[in-house]
C-alpha positions as CSV (number, residue, x, y, z in Angstrom):
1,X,11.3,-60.2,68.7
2,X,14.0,-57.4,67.2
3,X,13.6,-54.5,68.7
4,X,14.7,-50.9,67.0
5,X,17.1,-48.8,68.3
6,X,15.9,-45.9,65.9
7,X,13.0,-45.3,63.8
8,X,13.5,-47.8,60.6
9,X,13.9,-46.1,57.1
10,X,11.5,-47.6,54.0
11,X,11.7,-47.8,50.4
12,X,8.0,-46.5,48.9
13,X,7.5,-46.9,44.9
14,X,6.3,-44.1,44.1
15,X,5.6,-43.8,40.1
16,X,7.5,-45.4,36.9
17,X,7.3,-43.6,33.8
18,X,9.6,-42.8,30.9
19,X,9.8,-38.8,31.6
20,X,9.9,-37.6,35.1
21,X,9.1,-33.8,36.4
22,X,10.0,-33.2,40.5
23,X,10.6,-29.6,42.5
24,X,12.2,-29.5,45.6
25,X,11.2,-27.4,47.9
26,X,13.9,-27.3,50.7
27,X,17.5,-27.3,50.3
28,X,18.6,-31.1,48.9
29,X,22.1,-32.5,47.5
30,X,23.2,-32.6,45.5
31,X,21.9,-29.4,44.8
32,X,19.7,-28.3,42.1
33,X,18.9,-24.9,40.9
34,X,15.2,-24.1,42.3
35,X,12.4,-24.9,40.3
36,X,11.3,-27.9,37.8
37,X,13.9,-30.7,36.9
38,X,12.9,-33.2,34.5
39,X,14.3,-36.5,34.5
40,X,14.6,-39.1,31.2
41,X,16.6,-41.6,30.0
42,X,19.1,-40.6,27.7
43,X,22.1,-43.5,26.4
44,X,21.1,-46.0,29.3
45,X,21.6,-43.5,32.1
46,X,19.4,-41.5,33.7
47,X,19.7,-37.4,32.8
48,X,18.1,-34.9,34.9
49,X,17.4,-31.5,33.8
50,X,16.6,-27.7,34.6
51,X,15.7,-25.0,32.2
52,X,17.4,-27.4,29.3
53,X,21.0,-27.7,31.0
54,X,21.9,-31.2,32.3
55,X,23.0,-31.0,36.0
56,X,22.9,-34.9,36.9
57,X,23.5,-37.9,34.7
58,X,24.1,-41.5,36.7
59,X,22.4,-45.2,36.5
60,X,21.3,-44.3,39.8
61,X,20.6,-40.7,41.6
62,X,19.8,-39.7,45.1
63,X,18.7,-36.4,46.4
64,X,18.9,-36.3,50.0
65,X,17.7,-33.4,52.2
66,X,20.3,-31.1,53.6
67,X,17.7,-31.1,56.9
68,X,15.4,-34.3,57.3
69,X,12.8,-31.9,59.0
70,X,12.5,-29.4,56.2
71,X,12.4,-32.5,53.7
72,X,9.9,-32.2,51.2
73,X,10.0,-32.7,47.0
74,X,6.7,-32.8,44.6
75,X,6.5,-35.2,41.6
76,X,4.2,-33.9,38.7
77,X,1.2,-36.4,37.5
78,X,1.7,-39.5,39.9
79,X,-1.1,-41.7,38.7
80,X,-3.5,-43.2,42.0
81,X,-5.9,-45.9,42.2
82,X,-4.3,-47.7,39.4
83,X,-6.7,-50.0,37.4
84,X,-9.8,-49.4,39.4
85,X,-13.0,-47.3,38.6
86,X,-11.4,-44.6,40.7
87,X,-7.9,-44.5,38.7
88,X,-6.9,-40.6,38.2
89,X,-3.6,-38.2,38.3
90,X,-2.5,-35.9,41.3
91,X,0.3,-33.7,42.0
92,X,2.1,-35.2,45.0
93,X,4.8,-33.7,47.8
94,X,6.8,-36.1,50.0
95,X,9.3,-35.6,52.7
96,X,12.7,-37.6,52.9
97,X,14.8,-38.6,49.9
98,X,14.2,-39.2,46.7
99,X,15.7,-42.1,44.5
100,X,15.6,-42.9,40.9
101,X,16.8,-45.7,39.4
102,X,16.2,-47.6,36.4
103,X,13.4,-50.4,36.0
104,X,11.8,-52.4,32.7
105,X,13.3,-49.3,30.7
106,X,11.7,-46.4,32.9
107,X,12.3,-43.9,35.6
108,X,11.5,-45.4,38.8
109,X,11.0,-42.8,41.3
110,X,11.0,-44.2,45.5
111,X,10.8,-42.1,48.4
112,X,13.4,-42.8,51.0
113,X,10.9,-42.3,54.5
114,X,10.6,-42.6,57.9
115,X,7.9,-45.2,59.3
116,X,6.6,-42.9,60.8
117,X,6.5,-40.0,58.8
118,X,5.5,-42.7,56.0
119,X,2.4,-43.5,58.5
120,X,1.2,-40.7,58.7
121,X,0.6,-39.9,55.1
122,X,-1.0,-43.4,54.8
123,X,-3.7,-43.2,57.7
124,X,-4.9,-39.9,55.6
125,X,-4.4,-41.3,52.4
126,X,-6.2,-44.2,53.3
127,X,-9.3,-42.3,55.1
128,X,-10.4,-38.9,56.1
129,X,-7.9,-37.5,58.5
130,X,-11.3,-36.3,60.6
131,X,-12.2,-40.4,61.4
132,X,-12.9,-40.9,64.8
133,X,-9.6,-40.9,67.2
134,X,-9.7,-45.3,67.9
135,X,-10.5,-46.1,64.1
136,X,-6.8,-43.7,63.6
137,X,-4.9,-45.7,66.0
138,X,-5.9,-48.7,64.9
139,X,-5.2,-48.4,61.2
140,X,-2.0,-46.8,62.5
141,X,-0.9,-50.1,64.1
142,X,-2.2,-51.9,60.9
143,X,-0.3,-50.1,58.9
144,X,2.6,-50.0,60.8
145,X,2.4,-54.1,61.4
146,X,1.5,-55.0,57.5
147,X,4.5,-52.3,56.9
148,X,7.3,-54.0,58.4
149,X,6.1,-57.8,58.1
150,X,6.7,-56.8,54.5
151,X,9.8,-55.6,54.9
152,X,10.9,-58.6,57.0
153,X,9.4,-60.9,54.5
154,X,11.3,-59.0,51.6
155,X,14.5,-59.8,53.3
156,X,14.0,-63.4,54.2
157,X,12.8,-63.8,50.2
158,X,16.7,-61.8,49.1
159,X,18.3,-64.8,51.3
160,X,16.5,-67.4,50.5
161,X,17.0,-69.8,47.6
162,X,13.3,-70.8,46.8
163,X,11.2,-68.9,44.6
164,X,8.2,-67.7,44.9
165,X,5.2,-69.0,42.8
166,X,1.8,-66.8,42.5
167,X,0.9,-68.4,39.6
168,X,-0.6,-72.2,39.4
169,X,-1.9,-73.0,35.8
170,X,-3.4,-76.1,34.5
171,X,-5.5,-77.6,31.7
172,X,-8.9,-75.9,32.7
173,X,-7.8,-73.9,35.4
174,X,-6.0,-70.5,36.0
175,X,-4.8,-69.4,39.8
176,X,-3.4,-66.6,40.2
177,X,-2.6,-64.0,43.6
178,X,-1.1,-60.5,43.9
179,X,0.8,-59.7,46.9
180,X,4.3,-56.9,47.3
181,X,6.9,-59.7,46.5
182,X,5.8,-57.9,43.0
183,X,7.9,-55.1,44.4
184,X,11.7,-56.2,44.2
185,X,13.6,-52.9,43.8
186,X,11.8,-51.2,47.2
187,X,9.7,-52.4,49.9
188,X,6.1,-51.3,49.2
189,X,4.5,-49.0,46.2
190,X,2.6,-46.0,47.2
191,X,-0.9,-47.6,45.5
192,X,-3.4,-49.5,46.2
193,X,-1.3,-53.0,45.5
194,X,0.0,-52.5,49.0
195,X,-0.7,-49.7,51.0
196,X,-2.3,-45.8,49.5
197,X,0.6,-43.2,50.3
198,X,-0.3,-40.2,48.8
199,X,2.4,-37.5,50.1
200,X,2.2,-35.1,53.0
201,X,-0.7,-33.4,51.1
202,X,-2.5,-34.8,53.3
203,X,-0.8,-35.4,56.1
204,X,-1.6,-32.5,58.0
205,X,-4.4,-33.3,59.8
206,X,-3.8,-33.1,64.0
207,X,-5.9,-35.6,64.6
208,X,-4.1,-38.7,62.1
209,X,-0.9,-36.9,63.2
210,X,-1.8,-37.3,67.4
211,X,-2.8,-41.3,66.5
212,X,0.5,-42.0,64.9
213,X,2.4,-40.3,67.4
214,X,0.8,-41.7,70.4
215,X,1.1,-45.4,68.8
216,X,4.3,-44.6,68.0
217,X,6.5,-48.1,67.1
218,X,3.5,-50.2,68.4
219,X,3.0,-53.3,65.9
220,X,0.4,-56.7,66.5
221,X,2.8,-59.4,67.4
222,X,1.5,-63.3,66.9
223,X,3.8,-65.4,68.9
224,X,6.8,-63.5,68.6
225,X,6.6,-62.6,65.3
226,X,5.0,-59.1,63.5
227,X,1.4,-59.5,62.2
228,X,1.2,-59.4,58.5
229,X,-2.2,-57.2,59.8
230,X,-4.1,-57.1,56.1
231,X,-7.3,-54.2,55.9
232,X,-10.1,-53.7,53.2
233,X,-12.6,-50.8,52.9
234,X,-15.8,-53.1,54.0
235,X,-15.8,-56.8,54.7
236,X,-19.9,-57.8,53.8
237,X,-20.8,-58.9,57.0
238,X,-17.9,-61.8,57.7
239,X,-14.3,-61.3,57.3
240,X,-11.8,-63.9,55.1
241,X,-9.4,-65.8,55.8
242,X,-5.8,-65.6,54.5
243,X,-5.3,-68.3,52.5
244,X,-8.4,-67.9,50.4
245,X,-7.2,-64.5,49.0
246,X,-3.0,-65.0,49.1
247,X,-0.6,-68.0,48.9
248,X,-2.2,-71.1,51.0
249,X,-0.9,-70.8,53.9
250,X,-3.1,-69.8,56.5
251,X,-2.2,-67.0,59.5
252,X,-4.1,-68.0,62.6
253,X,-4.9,-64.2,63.4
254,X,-6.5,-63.8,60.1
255,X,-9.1,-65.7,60.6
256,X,-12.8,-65.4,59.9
257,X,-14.7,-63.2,62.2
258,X,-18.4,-62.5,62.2
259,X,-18.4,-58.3,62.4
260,X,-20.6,-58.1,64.7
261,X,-20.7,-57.7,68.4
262,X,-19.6,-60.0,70.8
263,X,-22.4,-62.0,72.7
264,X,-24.8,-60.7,70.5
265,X,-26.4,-64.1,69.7
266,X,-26.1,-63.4,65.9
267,X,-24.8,-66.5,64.3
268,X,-23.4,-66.6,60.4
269,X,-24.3,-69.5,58.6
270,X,-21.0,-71.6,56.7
271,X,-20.7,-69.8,54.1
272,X,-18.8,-72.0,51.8
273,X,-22.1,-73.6,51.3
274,X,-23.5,-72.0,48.3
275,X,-27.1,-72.2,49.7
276,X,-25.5,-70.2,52.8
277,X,-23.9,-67.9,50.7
278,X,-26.3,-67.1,48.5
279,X,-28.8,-66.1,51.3
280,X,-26.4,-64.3,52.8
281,X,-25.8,-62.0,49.6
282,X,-29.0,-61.1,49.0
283,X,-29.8,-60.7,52.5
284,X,-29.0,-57.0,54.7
285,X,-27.5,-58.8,57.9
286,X,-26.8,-57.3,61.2
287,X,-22.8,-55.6,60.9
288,X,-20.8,-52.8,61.8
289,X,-20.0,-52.7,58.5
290,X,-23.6,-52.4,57.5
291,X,-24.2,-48.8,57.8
292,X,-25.9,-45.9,55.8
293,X,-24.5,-43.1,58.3
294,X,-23.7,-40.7,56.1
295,X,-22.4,-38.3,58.2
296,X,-19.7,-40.8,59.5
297,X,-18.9,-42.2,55.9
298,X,-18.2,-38.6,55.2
299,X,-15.8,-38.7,58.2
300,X,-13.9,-42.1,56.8
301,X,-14.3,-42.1,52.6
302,X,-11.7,-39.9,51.0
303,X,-13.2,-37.7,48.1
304,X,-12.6,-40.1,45.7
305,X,-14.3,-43.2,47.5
306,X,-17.3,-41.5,47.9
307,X,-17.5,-42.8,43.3
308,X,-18.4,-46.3,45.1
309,X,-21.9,-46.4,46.8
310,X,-23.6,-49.6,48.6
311,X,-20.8,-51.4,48.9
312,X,-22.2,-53.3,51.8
313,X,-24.6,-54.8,48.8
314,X,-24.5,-54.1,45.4
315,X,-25.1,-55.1,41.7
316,X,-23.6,-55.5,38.2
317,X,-25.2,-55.9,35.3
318,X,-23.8,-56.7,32.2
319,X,-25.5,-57.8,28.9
320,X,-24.0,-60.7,26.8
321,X,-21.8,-58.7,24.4
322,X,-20.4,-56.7,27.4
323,X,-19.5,-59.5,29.2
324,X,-18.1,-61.6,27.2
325,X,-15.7,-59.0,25.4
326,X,-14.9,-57.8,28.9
327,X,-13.8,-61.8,30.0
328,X,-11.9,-62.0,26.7
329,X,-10.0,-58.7,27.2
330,X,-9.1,-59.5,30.6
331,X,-8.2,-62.9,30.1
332,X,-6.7,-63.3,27.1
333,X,-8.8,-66.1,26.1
334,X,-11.7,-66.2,23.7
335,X,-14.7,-68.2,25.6
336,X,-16.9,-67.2,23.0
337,X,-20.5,-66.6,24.4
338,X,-20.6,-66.8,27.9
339,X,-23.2,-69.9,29.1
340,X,-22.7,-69.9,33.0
341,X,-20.4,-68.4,35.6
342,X,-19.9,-71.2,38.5
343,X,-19.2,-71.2,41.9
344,X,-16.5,-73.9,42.8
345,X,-15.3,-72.8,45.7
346,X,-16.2,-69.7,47.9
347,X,-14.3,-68.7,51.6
348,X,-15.5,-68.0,55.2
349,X,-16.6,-64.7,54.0
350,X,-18.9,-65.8,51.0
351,X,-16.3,-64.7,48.7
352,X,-15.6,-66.9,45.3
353,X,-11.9,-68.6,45.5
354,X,-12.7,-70.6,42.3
355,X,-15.2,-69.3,39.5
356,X,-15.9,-71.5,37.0
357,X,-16.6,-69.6,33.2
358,X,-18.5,-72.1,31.0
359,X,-18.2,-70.4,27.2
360,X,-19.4,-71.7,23.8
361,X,-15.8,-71.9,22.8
362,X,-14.0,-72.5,26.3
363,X,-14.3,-73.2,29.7
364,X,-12.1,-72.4,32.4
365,X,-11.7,-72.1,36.1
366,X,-10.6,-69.3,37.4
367,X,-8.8,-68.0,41.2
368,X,-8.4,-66.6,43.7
369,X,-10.7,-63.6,44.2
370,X,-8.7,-60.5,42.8
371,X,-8.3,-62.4,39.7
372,X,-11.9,-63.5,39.4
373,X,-12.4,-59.2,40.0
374,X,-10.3,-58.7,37.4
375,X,-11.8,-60.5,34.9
376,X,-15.3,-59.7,35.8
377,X,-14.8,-55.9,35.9
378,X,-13.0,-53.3,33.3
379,X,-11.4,-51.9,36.7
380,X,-12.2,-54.3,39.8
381,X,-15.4,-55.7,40.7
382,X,-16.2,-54.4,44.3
383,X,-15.4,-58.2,45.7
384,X,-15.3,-61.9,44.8
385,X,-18.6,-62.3,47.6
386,X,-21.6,-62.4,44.6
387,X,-24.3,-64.9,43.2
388,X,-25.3,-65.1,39.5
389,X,-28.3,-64.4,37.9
390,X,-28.9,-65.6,34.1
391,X,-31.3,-63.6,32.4
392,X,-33.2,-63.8,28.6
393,X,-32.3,-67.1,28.2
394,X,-32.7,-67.9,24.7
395,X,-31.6,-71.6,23.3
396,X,-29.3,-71.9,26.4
397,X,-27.6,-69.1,25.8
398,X,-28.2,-65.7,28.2
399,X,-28.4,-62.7,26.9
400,X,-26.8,-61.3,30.3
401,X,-25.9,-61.7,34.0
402,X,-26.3,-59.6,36.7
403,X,-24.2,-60.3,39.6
404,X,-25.4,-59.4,43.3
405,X,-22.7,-59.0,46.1
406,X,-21.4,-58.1,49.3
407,X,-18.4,-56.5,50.4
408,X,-15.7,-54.0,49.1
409,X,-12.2,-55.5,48.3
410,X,-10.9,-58.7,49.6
411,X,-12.4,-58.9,53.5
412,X,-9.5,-59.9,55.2
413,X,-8.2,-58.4,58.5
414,X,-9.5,-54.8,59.6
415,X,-12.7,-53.9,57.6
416,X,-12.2,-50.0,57.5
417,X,-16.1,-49.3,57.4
418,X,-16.8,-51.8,60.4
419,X,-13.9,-50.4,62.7
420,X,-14.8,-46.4,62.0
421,X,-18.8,-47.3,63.5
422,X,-17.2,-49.5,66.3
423,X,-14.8,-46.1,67.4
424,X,-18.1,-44.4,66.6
425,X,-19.8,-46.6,69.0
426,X,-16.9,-45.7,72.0
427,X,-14.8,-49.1,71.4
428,X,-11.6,-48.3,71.9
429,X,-8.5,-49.1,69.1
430,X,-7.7,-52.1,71.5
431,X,-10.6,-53.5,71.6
432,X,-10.6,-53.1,67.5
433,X,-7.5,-54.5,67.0
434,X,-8.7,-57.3,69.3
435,X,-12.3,-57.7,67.3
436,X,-10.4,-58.0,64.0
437,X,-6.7,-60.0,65.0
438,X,-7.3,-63.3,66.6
439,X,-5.2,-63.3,69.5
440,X,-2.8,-60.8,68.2
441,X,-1.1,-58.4,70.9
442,X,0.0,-55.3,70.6
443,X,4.2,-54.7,71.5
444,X,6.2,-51.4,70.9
445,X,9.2,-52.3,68.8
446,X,11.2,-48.4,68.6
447,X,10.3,-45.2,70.5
């Protein structure tokens, strides 16, 4: 395993748009006079201004801190929680350099970072910096692992001569992934697509800011290599397995887990038996995960989380016009009115992997489970784990659904709500990490 001899340096996307404003607030070269520069392209290069006078024009501009310590730029508007029910635009400050280049016509803007000053924006962008202690130094390791298995991964894809399909479409069936090799200009985006890095604005918290410090360069290691440790807000109940979300190739430590405690004689059923499954949804079973603390929720959920309620079970409902204008936007195809929506196939977790969309006009199978929440959803339906119901059926034809499910986001890896009640319940990150990671161990890779 590589060991560092220094703390590595990412690349974080941090927004794309065709005008840019950013402030510095320490001392940065090369220099700009103090206050608001804005940044456009002008003649295929990119201009940047103060107070209508150019002062830097290039296809490609970094600032760099005089002093890495007293680092620190804001970017105006940076849109968050892009195309979920939660999507908004903040004012954000980062520390390190800042990069702009050009990409698909626009400003990019990445933040040149430290892991671990990068970390420690992320645990509190992620969740309350006021969590409990284990559930910090957990997600710290996490984050850190996921982190720079995507980095490694990015490297090995630049040298390698194969591409990369996330795509597999057919007569009657449309499969389709999301994963960071979208990212080929920097090594993770600040967003939800990879890991929420919202700036030092909230970075300040002791507590997230002890966690990183004292897991400092600590990473899951599988047989020599660095986890590619994956994390969602709440699981359901069971957690999925790689493959079922991702490309098919399965990572042994991401397996399925039942979220509950060891030796506690609860037993899942298979899941990928619709029967199973469909129990399981509308049923409340026994999970860490399954909590209405609300005082501890408050402790984990950022402000903006706390839009989403019962996401250990919920419900959609949608009435025939809504859902089938809503499948057509998203998809692209007209399926007319929508008869049936299928399961095919469904993971460890209960989640759908293959939905199949029976219309008047079309019918088409669809994969794997952020698609199928795209399609279903004008943002992102909460998870891919739900059941059907048909309702005023009328000549075969319903005049709408409702859809009952389990879980928030894909399940895979560390479930976010089931780890904060185990630290809550004195387990310590080890024993989290060890809950969650098949046979993963922890190794430090840097001081």
């Amino acid at each position: 395993m590589k060991k560092f001899l220094s703390t590595p340096e990412i690349h974080v996307g941090i927004v794309s748009s065709d005008r840019l404003e950013f402030t510095f607030h320490h001392p940065y070269l090369p220099p700009l006079p103090e206050g608001t520069a804005t940044a456009m392209i002008v003649d295929g290069q990119i201009e940047v201004s103060h107070e209508g006078q150019v002062v830097a024009v290039g296809v490609e501009l970094v600032f760099s801190p005089m002093e890495y310590s007293r680092s620190g730029f804001g970017i105006s508007d940076v849109l968050i929680g892009i195309g979920f029910h939660w999507e908004q635009k903040e004012d954000q400050h980062f520390p390190g350099a800042l990069k702009l280049i050009q990409l698909e016509g626009k400003i990019q803007a990445i933040n040149l970072v430290s892991v671990e000053h990068y970390l420690a924006c992320v645990i509190s962008s992620e969740m309350r910096g006021d969590s409990p202690p284990a559930f910090l130094k957990a997600h710290a390791i996490i984050s850190r692992s996921w982190l720079l298995a995507q980095v490694e991964k990015r490297n090995q894809l630049a040298h390698s001569s194969e591409g990369y399909e996330q795509v597999y479409e057919e007569e009657g069936e449309y499969i389709r992934w999301y994963d960071r090799e979208d990212h080929q200009c920097f090594d993770v985006c600040a967003d939800d697509h990879c890991q929420r890095y919202q700036g030092i604005s909230r970075s300040g918290n002791t507590e997230v800011l002890k966690a990183v410090k004292e897991t400092a360069g600590e990473v899951l290691i599988y047989k020599g290599s660095i986890c590619d440790a994956r994390f969602s807000k709440c699981c359901g109940g069971v957690v999925e397995e790689f493959q079922n979300c991702w490309e098919d190739q399965a990572r042994p430590y991401l397996k399925r887990v039942d979220d509950n405690p060891a030796g506690a004689g609860i037993n899942m059923d298979d899941l990928k038996v619709e029967s199973n499954a469909q129990h399981f949804i509308k049923g409340s079973p026994v999970a860490f995960c399954n909590t209405s603390d609300g005082t501890l929720l408050a402790r984990v959920l950022n402000d903006y989380d706390h839009s989403s309620t019962n996401f250990f079970r919920w419900e959609q409902h949608y009435s025939q016009d809504e859902i089938s204008s809503l499948i057509r936007e998203k998809s692209g195809f007209d399926f007319g009115k929508i008869l049936d929506l299928l399961a095919v196939e469904r993971g460890e977790s209960g989640r759908l992997v293959r939905l199949k969309i029976v219309g008047s006009r079309k019918t088409m199978v669809v994969g794997k489970e952020l698609e199928i929440r795209r399609w279903l959803s004008s943002s992102h339906l909460y998870s891919s784990a739900f059941i059907v119901e048909k309702q005023q059926l009328r000549e075969g034809v319903p005049g709408g659904f409702v859809l009952r499910g389990a879980g928030w986001g894909h399940g895979v890896g560390l479930c976010q709500i089931g780890a904060a009640v185990m630290a809550h319940r004195a387990y310590t990150h080890e024993a989290i990490l060890k809950h969650y990671f098949i046979n993963a161990e922890i190794e430090k890779l840097y001081e």
